[in-house]
C-alpha positions in Angstrom: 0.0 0.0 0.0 1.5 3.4 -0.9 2.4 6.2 1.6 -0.5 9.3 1.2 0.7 12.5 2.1 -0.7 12.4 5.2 1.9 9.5 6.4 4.5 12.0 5.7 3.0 15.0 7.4 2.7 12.6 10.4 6.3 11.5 10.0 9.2 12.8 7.8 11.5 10.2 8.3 9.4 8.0 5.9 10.2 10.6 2.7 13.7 10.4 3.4 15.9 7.9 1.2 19.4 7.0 1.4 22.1 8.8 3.0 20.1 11.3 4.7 17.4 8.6 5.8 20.9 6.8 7.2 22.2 10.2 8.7 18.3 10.9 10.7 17.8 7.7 12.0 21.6 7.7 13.8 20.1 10.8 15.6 17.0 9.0 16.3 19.9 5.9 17.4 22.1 8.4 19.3 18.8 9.6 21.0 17.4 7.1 22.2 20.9 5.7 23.9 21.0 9.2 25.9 17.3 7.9 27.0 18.9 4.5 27.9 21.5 6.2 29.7 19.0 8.1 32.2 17.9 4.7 33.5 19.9 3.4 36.2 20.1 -0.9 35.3 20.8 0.3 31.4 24.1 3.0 33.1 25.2 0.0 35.6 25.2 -2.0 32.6 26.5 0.3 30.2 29.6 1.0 32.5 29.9 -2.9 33.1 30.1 -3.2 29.3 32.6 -0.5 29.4 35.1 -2.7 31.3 33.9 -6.4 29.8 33.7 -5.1 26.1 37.5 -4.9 26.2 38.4 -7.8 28.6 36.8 -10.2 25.8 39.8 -9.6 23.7 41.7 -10.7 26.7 39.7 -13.4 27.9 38.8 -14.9 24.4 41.2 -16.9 22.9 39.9 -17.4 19.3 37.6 -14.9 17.4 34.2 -17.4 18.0 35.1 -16.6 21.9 35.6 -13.0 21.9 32.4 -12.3 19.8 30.4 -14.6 22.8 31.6 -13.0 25.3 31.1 -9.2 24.1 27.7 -10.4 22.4 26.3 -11.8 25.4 27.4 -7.7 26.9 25.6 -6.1 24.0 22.5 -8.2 24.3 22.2 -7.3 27.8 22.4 -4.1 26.9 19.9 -4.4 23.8 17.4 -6.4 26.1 17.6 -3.6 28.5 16.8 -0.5 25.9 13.9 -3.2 24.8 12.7 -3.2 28.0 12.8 0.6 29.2 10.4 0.9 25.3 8.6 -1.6 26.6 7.9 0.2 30.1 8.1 3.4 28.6 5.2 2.4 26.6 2.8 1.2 28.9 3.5 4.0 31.7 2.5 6.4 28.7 -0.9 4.7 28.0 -1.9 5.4 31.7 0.0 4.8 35.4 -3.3 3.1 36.3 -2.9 -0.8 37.5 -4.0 -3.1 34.5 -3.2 -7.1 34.0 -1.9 -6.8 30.2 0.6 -3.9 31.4 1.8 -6.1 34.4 2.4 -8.9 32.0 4.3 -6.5 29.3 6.7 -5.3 32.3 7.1 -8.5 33.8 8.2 -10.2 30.5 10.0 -7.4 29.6 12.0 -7.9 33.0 12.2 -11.7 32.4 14.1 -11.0 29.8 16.4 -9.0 31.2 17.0 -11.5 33.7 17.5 -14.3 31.2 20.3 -12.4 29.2 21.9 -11.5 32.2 22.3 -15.4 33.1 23.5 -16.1 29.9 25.8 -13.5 29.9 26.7 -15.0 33.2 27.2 -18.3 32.4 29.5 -17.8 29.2 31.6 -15.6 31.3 32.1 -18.1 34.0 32.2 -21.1 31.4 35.1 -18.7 29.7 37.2 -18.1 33.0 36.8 -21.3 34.1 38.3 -22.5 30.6 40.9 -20.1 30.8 41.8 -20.2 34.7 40.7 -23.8 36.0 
């Protein structure tokens, strides 16, 4: 179905093509990491990453290794951004109490926990390769 001219009125970034469509949604990237950044698990984690990201290349000993061990970071930090849209989301529909919000936060937070124990259990399957 083709854009009208309403979609763009509504939102520009549909018009755009190319390098400029490239160079607007990096802003919209580089924006919406600043939001990330005033949440405090998404900092914590950020500054984590800050010190893991670069202790893969140490840790890793083949290529396959260093790209598990800072994936598993960044996904932590992906599922976290995913998570803060997610709760973002539903405290802008309303701050009342309702059972489908509940279960969009609570799944949202699931999976934070569940790629922090992956990230947790590479890690520690890694040092233990490397140390034990």
């Amino acid at each position: 179905m083709p854009l009208t001219d309403a979609h763009h009125d509504v939102n520009p970034q549909k018009a755009r093509t190319g390098l400029a469509r490239v160079l607007h949604a990096a802003g919209y990237s580089m924006a919406g990491l600043r939001a990330g950044w005033g949440e405090t698990a998404f900092r914590q984690e950020a500054l984590l990453a800050v010190l893991m990201l670069p202790a893969a290349f140490w840790l890793g000993r083949s290529w396959v290794e260093v790209a598990l061990l800072a994936g598993t970071v960044v996904a932590v930090l992906v599922v976290e951004l995913l998570n803060t849209g997610i709760e973002t989301a539903i405290d802008r529909i309303g701050p009342e109490w309702h059972d489908l919000s509940k279960r969009a936060k609570d799944m949202g937070s699931a999976a934070v926990l569940l790629s922090l124990l992956v990230c947790a259990g590479v890690w520690a399957a890694a040092l233990w390769h490397r140390f034990a």
